[in-house]
C-alpha positions as CSV (number, residue, x, y, z in Angstrom):
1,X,-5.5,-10.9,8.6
2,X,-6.3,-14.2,10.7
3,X,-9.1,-12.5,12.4
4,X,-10.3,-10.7,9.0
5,X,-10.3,-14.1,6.9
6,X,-12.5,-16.0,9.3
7,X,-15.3,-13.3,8.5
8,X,-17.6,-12.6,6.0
9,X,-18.9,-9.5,3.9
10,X,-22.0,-9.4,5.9
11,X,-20.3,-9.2,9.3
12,X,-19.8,-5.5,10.4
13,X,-16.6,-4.2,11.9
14,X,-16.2,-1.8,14.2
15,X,-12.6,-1.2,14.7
16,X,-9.8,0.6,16.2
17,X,-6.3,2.3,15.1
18,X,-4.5,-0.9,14.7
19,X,-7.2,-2.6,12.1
20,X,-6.2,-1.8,8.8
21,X,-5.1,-4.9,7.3
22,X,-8.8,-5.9,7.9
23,X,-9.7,-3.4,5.6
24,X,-7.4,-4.0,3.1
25,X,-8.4,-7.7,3.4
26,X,-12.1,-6.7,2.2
27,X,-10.8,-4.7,-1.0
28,X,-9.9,-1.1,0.2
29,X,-7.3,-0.3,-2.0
30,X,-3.9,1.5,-1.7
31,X,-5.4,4.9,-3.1
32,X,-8.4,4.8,-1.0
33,X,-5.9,4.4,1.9
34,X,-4.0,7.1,0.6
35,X,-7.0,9.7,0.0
36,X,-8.2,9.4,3.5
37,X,-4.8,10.6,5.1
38,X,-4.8,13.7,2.8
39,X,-8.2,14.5,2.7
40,X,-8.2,15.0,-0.9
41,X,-11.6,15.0,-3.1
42,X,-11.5,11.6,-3.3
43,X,-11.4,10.6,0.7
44,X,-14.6,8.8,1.3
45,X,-14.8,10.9,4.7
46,X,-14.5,14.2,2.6
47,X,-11.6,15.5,4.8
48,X,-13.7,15.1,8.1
49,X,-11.9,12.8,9.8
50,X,-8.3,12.9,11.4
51,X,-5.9,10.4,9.2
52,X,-5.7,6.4,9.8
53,X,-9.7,7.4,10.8
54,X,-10.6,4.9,7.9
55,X,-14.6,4.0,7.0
56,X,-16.1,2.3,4.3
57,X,-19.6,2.1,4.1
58,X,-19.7,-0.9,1.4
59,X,-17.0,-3.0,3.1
60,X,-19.3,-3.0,6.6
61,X,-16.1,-1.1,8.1
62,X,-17.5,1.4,10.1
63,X,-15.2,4.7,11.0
64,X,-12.9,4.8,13.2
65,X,-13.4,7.3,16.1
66,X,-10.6,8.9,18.3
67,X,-12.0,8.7,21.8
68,X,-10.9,5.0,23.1
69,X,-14.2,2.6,23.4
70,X,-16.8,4.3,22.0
71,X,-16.9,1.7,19.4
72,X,-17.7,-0.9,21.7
73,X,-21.5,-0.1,22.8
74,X,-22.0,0.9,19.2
75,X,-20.9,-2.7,18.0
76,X,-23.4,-4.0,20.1
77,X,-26.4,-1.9,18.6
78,X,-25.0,-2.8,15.3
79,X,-25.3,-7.0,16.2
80,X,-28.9,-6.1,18.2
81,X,-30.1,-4.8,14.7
82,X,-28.2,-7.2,12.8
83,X,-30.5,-10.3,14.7
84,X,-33.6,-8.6,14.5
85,X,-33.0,-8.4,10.8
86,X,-32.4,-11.7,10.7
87,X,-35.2,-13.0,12.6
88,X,-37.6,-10.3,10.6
89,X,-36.3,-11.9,7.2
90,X,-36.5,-15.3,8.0
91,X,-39.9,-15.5,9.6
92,X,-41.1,-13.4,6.2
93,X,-39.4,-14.3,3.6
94,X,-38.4,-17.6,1.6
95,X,-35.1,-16.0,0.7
96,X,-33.7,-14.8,4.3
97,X,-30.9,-12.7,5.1
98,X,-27.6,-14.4,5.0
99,X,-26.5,-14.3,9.4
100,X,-24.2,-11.9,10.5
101,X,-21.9,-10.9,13.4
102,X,-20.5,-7.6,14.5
103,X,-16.8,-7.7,15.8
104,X,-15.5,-4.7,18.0
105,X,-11.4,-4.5,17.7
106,X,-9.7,-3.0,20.7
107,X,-6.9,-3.1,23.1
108,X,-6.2,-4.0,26.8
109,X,-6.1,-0.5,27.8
110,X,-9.6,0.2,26.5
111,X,-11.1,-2.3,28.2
112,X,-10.4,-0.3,31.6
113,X,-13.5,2.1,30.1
114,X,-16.6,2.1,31.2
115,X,-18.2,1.8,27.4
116,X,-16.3,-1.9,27.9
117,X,-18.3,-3.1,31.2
118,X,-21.8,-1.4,29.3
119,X,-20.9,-3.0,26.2
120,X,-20.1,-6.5,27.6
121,X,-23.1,-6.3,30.0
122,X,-25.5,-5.0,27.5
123,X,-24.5,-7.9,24.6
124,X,-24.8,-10.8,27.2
125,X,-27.9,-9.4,28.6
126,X,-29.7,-8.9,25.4
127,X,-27.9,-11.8,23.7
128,X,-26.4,-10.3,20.5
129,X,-24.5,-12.5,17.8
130,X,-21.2,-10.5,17.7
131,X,-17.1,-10.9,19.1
132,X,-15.4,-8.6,21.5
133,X,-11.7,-8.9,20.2
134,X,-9.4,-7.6,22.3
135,X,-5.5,-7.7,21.2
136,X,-3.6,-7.3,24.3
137,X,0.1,-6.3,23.0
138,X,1.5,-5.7,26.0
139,X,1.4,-1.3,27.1
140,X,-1.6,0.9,26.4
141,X,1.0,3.4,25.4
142,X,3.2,3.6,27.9
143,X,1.3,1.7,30.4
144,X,2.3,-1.7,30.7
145,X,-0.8,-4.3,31.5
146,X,0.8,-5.2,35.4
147,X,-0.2,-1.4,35.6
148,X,-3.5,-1.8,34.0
149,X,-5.2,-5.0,35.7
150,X,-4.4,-7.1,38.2
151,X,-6.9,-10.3,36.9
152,X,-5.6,-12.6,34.7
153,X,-6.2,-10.4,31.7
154,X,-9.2,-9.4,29.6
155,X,-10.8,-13.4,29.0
156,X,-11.2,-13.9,32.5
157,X,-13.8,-11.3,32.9
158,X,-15.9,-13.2,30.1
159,X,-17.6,-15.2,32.7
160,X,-18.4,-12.7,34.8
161,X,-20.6,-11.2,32.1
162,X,-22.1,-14.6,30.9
163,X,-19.8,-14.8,28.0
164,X,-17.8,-17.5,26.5
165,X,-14.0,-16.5,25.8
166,X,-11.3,-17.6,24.6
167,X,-7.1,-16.7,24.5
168,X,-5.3,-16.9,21.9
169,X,-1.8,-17.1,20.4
170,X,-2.1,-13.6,18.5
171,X,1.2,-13.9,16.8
172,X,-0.3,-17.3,15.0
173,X,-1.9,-16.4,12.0
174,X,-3.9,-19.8,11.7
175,X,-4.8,-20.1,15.4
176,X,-6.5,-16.8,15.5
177,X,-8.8,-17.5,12.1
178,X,-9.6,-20.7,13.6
179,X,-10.7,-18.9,16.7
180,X,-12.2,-16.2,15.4
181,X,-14.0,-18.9,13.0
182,X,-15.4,-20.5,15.9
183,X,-16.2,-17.8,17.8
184,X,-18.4,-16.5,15.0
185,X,-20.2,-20.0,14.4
186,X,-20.7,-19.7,18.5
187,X,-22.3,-16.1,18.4
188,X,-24.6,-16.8,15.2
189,X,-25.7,-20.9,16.3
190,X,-26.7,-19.5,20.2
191,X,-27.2,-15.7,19.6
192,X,-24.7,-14.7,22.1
193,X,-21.1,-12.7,22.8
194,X,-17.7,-14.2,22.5
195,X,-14.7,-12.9,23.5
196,X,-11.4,-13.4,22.3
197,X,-8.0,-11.9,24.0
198,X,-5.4,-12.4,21.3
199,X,-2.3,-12.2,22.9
200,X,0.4,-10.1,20.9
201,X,3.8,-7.8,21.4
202,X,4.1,-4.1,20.1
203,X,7.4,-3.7,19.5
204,X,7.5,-0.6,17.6
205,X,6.4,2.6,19.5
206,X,3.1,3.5,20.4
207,X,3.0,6.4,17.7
208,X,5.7,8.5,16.2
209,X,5.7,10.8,19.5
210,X,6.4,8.2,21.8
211,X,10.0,6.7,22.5
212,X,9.0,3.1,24.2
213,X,12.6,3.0,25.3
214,X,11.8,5.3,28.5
215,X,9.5,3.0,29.6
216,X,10.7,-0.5,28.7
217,X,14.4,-2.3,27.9
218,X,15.7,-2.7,24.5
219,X,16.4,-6.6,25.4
220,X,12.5,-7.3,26.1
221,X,11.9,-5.7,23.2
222,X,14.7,-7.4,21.2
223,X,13.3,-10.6,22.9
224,X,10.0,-10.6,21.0
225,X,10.6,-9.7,17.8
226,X,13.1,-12.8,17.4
227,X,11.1,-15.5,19.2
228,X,7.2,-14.3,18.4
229,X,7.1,-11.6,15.1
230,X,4.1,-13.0,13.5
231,X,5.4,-11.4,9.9
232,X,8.7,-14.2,10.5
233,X,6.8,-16.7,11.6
234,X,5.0,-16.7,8.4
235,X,7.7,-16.4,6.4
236,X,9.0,-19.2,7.7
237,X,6.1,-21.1,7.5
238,X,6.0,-20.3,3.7
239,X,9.7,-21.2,3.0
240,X,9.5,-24.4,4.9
241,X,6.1,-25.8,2.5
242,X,8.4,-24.1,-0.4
243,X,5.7,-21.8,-1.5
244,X,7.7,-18.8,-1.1
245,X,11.7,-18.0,-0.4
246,X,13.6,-14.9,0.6
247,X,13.8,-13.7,-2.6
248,X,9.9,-13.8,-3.4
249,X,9.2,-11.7,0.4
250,X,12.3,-9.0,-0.8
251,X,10.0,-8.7,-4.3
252,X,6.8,-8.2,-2.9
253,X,8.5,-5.7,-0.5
254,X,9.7,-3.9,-2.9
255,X,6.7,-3.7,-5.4
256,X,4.3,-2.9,-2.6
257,X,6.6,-0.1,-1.2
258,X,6.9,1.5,-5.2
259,X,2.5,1.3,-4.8
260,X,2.2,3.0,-1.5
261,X,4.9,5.8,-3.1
262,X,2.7,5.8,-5.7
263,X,-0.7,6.2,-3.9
264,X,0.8,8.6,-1.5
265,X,1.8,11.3,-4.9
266,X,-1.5,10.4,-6.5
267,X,-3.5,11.0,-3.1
268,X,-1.0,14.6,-2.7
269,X,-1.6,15.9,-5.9
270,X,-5.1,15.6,-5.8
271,X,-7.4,19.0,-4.9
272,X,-9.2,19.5,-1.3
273,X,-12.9,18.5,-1.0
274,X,-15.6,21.0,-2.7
275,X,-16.6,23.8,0.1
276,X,-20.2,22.6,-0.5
277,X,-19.5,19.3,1.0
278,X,-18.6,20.8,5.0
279,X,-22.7,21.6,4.7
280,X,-23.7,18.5,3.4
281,X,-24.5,14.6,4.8
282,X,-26.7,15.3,7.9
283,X,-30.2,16.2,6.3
284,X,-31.5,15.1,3.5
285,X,-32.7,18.4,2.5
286,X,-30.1,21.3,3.4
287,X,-32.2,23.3,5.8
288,X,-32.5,27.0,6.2
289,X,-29.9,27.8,9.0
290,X,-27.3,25.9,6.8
291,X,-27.7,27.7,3.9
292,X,-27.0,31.1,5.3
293,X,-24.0,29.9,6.9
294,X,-22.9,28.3,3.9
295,X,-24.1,31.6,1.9
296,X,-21.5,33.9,4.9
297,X,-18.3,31.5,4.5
298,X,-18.6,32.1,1.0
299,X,-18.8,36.0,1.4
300,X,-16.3,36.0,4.1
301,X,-13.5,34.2,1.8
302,X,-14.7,36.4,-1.0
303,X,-14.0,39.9,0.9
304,X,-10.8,38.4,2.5
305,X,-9.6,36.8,-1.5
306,X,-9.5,33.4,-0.6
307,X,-9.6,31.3,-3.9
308,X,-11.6,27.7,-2.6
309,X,-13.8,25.9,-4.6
């Protein structure tokens, strides 16, 4: 939310698994959340994409793909275009594009891919207006970061590439919008990379297969989430100014777990996405070699009494 508030519209995001508040930030409601884990009809992605794989074209929130880094390269295509743009508008036009950035999410353990040295080396080499943001929370899964690097994390290879960096407090709301804030006034005022390392603690597990307890003690664990959770430091921050107490957080709680319940049944009861749509969205005109396959599913469901619409 720190990093998503110190955007705008116009920036593009190209994020990971752990970006969703970003995309809530920008309007994507409950429902639309909901519809894209059950691949109903309403699921933007029309049931293509594995769940949590959000995208929204008219938020600039591009989708989420599962192989680690890919989105990294791409993010720097996206800011390449987004300058040109830019440049194209201004020298043409009395009413110019409004600037934008691309920002690529990721995590410590993706940047031991190669599409992170490409990326990095392609943006500072071609100078594109965009932000690497890296939250370093500690494990790529199970592998904690003493096993992953043995520089001082991910900033420190900033220079190497020509970029300016940055580390941050990633547990401080405020001190990562101001630094993503800068960072973005950096990239658009000298048409170049920043990075950003926000540093953070997972302390759940890595996903609902994973038991983090094999790999790491309970008391480290334990350790940050009463010294650094950034949901208590809020709340604390809000009940010392008096603009909200425990009673208000318990509300909210409790009226935003009765939406998501309510989302979730609306997005389950909802009907799959119409067969036509698995041939549609990659050419404008559906050619030849499409139809007939569409034409044999259709007869192979009919001889074999499937019922799909």
């Amino acid at each position: 939310i720190g990093s998503a508030s110190a955007l705008r519209p116009q920036d593009h995001v190209f994020a990971q698994y752990r970006e969703a508040g970003i995309l809530m930030w920008r309007g994507f409601t409950l429902e639309q959340f909901c519809n894209q884990c059950f691949s109903n009809d309403l699921d933007l992605g029309r049931g293509r994409q594995m769940p949590v794989h959000y995208g929204c074209r008219a938020l600039n929130y591009h989708t989420i793909s599962s192989p680690l880094g890919t989105q990294l390269t791409q993010a720097v295509g996206a800011a390449y275009k987004l300058k040109l743009d830019y440049m194209a508008s201004s020298s043409s036009s009395d009413n110019p594009k409004e600037a934008a950035i691309a920002i690529a999410y990721f995590g410590e353990g993706a940047a031991s891919t190669i599409d992170f040295h490409s990326a990095c080396n392609f943006a500072s080499t071609i100078q594109t207006p965009m932000i690497f943001f890296c939250r370093n929370n500690g494990y790529a899964i199970s592998t904690p970061t003493n096993d992953q690097y043995a520089g001082d994390g991910i900033v420190s290879r900033a220079p190497g590439y020509g970029m300016a960096g940055i580390r941050v407090d990633g547990n401080d709301l405020f001190a990562v919008h101001a630094a993503v804030r800068e960072a973005r006034n950096y990239a658009l005022e000298t048409s170049s990379p920043v990075m950003i390392e926000a540093m953070t603690y997972r302390q759940g597990h890595h996903s609902t297969s994973d038991d983090s307890s094999r790999y790491r003690d309970g008391e480290e664990v334990r350790l940050a989430t009463d010294v650094s959770d950034p949901i208590v430091r809020l709340d604390r921050f809000l009940e010392r100014y008096g603009w909200m107490n425990e009673t208000d957080v318990a509300s909210v709680e409790d009226e935003e777990r009765l939406a998501v319940l309510k989302a979730m049944e609306g997005a389950e009861s909802r009907p799959d996405p119409s067969l036509s749509t698995m041939f549609e969205d990659v050419y404008w005109e559906k050619p030849p070699h499409l139809v007939r396959q569409e034409a044999g599913l259709r007869d192979h469901l009919r001889r074999h009494g499937v019922s799909f619409q």
